[in-house]
C-alpha positions as CSV (number, residue, x, y, z in Angstrom):
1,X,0.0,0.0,0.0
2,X,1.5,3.2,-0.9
3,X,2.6,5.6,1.7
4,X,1.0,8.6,3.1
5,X,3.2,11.4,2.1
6,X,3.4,14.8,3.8
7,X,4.5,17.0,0.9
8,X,6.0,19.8,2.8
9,X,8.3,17.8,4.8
10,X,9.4,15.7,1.3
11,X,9.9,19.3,-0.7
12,X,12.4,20.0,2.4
13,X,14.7,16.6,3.0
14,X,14.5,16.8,-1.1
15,X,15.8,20.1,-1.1
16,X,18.6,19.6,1.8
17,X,19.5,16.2,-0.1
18,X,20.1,17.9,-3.8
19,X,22.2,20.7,-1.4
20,X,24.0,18.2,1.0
21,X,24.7,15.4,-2.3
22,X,26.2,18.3,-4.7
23,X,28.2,19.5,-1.4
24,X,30.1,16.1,-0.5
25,X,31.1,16.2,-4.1
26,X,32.7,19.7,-3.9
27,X,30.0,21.2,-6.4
28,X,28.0,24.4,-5.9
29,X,26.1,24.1,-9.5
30,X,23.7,21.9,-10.8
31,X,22.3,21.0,-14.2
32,X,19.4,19.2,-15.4
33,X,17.3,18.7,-19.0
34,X,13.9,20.3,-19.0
35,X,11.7,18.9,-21.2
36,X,8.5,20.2,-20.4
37,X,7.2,17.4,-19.0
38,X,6.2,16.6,-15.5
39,X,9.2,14.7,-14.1
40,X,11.7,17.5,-15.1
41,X,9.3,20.2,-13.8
42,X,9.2,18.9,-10.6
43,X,13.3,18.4,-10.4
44,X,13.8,22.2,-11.9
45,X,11.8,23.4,-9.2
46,X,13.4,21.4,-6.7
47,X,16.8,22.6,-7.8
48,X,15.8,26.1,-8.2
49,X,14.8,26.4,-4.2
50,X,18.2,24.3,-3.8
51,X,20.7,26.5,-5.6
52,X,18.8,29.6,-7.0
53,X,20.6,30.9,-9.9
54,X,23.5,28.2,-10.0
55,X,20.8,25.9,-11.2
56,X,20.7,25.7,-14.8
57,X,18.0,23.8,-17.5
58,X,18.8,22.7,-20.8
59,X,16.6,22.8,-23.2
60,X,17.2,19.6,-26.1
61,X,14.1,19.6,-28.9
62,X,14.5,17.0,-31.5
63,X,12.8,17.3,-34.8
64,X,10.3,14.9,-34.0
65,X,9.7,17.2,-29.8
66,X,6.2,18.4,-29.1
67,X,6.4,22.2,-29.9
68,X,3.7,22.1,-26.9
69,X,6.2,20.2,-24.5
70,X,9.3,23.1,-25.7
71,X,6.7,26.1,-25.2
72,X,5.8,24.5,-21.9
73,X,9.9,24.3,-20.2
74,X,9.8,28.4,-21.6
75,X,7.1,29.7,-19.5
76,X,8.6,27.1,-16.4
77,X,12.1,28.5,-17.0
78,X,11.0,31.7,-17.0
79,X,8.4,31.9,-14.3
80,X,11.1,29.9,-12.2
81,X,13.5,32.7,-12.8
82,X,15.9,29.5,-14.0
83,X,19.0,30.0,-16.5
84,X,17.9,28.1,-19.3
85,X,20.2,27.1,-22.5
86,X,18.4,26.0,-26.1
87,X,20.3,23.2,-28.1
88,X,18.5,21.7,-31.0
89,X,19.2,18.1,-31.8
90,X,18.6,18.8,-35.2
91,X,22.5,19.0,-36.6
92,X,23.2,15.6,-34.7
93,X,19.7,13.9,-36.1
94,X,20.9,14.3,-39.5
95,X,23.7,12.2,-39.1
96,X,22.1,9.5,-37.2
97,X,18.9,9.7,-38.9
98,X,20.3,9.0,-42.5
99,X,21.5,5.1,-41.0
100,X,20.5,2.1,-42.7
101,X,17.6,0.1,-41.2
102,X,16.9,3.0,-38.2
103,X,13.8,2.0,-36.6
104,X,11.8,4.4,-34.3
105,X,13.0,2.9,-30.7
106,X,16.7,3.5,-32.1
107,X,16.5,6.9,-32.7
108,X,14.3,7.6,-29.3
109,X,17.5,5.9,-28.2
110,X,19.9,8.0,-29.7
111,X,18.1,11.1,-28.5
112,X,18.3,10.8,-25.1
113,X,21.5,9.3,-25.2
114,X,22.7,12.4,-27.3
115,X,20.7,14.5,-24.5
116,X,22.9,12.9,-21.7
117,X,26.1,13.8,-23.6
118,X,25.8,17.8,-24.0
119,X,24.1,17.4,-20.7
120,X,27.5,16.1,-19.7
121,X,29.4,18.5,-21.6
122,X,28.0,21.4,-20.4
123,X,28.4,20.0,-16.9
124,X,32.3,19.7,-17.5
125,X,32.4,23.4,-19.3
126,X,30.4,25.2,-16.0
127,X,31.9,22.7,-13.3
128,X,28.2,21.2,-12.2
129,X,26.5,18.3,-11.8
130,X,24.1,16.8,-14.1
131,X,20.8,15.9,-11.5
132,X,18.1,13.2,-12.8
133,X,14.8,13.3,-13.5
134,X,13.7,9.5,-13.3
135,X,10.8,8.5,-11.3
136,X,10.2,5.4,-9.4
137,X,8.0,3.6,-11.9
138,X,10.3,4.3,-14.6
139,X,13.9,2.8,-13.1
140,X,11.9,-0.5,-11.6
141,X,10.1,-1.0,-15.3
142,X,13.8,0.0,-16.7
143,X,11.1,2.7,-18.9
144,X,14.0,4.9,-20.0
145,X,17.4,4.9,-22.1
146,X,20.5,3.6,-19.9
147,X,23.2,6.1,-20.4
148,X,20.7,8.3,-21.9
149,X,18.0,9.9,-19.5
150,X,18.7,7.5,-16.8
151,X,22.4,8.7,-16.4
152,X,23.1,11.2,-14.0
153,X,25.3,12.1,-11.1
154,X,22.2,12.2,-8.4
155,X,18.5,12.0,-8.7
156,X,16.1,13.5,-6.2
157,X,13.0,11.8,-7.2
158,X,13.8,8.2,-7.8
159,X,11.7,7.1,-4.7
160,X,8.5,9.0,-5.8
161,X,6.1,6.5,-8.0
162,X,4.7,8.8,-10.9
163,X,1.7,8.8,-9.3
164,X,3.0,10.7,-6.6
165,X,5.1,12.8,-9.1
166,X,1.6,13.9,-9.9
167,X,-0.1,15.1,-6.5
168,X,3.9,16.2,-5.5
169,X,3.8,18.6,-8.8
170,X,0.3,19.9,-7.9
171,X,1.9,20.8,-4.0
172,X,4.8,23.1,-5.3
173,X,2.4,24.7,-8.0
174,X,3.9,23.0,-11.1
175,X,1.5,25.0,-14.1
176,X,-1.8,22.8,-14.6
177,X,-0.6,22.5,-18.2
178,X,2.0,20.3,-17.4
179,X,0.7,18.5,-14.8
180,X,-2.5,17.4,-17.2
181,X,-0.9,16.3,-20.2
182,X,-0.2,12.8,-21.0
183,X,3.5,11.6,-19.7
184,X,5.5,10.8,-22.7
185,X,9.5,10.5,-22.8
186,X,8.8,13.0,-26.2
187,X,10.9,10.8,-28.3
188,X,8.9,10.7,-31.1
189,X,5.6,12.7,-32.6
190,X,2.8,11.2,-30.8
191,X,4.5,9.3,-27.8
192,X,2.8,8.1,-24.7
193,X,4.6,6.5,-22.3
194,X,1.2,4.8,-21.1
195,X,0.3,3.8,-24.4
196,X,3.7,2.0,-24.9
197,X,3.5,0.1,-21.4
198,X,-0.5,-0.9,-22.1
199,X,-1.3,0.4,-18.8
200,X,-1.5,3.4,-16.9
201,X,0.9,4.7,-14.3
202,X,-2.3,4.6,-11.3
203,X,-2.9,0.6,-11.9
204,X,1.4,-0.1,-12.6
205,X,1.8,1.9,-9.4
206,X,-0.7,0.0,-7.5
207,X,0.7,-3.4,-8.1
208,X,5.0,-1.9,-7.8
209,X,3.8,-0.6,-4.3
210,X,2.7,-4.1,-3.6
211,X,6.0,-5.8,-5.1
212,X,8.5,-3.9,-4.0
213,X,11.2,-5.6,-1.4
214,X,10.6,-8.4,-2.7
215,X,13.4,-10.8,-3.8
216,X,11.9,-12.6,-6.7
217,X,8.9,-11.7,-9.1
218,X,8.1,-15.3,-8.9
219,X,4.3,-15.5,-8.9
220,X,4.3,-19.1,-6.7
221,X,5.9,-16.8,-4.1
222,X,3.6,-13.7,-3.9
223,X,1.1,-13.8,-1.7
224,X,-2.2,-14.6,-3.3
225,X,-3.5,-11.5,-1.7
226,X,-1.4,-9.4,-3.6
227,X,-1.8,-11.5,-7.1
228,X,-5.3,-12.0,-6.6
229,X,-5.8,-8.0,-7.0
230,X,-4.5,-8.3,-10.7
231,X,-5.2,-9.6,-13.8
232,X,-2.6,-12.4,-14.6
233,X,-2.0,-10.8,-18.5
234,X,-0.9,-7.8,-16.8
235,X,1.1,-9.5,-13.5
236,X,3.0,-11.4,-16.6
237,X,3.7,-8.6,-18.9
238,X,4.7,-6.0,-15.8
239,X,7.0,-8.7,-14.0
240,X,8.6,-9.6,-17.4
241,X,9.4,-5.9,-18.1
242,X,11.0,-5.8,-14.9
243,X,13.3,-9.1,-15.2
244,X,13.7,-8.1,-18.9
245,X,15.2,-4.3,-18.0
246,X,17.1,-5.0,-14.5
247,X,20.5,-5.0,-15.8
248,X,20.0,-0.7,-16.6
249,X,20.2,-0.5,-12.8
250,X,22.6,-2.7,-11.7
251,X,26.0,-1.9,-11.7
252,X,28.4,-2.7,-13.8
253,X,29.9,-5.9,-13.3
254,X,33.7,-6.4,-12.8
255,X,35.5,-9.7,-12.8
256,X,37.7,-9.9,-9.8
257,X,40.9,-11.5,-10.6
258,X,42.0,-12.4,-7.0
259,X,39.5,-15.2,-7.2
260,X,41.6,-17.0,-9.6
């Protein structure tokens, strides 16, 4: 069952973790992509209380981005008060875009991954670090690009489920236009991040909150009163997108020679 959450007290331990994290690594900026979604809405005003003016958003429309979604980061950079930076994908998109055989989910892939990297590089130029914007849902599902949107140096909302991204965004004032439009990664025209899972975030949520600490997705060792709750099409296809994308968040594995 998912926790209670006082949104006052999590806006604060959010704000002293972004300060205390980018602190221990002998930082004082931070830097993050705004997209004009919801995820990276909340996480630019989280950074903006944290570090004012030493937190900056960059801005990274593909040819394929929402107009909508780019308008949308404008009017939060600006009513935030946030440095902003525009970089079109464009010059890179040509190149990529011209391979043989390229296939929708590559070039989503490419995007973000291209994202990450002047993320990165503008991280190195100003001396700051590049702050996440994945949710809960997303890193258990593995819903995202590994070294592409799920890189980063820290994240402050990786413990919020997307359905609390939702009644957190509404809390700190987030503009309604954001908040109500459907949650899409923007990777190509017409994206829905719901539409591509086959389920939305409120009945995913419902049945993570129920899984989570435990060891194996292993149907014959949930409790029947969680499984019971569900439909088995969707326990099946929601556990093997989880076993399917866990290696994006485990670390890297290294062989250790002194075992031979």
């Amino acid at each position: 069952m998912r926790i209670k959450r006082d949104w006052s007290k999590v806006k604060d331990r959010l704000v002293g973790f972004l300060r205390d994290e980018v602190e221990k690594r002998g930082f004082e900026r931070v830097v993050l992509g705004l997209s004009g979604g919801l995820d990276s809405a909340v996480v630019a005003f989280l950074s903006n209380v944290a570090f004012g003016k030493s937190a900056k958003a960059l801005l990274m429309p593909s040819t394929k981005s929402s107009p909508k979604n780019l308008e949308d980061a404008w009017k939060l950079a600006e009513m935030l008060c946030m440095p902003c930076e525009l970089i079109p994908l464009e010059p890179y998109e040509q190149i990529f875009g011209s391979y043989e055989g390229m296939d929708r989910v590559r070039y989503g892939n490419f995007c973000a991954r291209i994202r990450m990297m002047l993320l990165y590089d503008v991280s190195q130029r100003e001396r700051a670090l590049v702050i996440g914007t994945s949710n809960k849902s997303e890193r258990i599902l593995g819903y995202g690009t590994i070294y592409g949107d799920m890189a980063c140096a820290i994240n402050p909302i990786g413990d919020l489920f997307k359905s609390e991204i939702f009644e957190f965004a509404a809390y700190l004032g987030i503009p309604q236009a954001i908040i109500s439009k459907k949650p899409s990664a923007d990777l190509y025209e017409g994206q829905s991040d719901e539409d591509e899972l086959g389920f939305t975030y409120e009945q995913i949520d419902a049945l993570l909150c129920e899984i989570e600490g435990f060891s194996s997705l292993d149907e014959k060792l949930i409790p029947p009163h969680i499984t019971d709750r569900f439909p088995q099409t969707f326990l099946k296809e929601i556990f093997a997108r989880i076993e399917r994308n866990r290696f994006k968040t485990q670390a890297v594995k290294i062989y250790q020679l002194e075992n031979e």
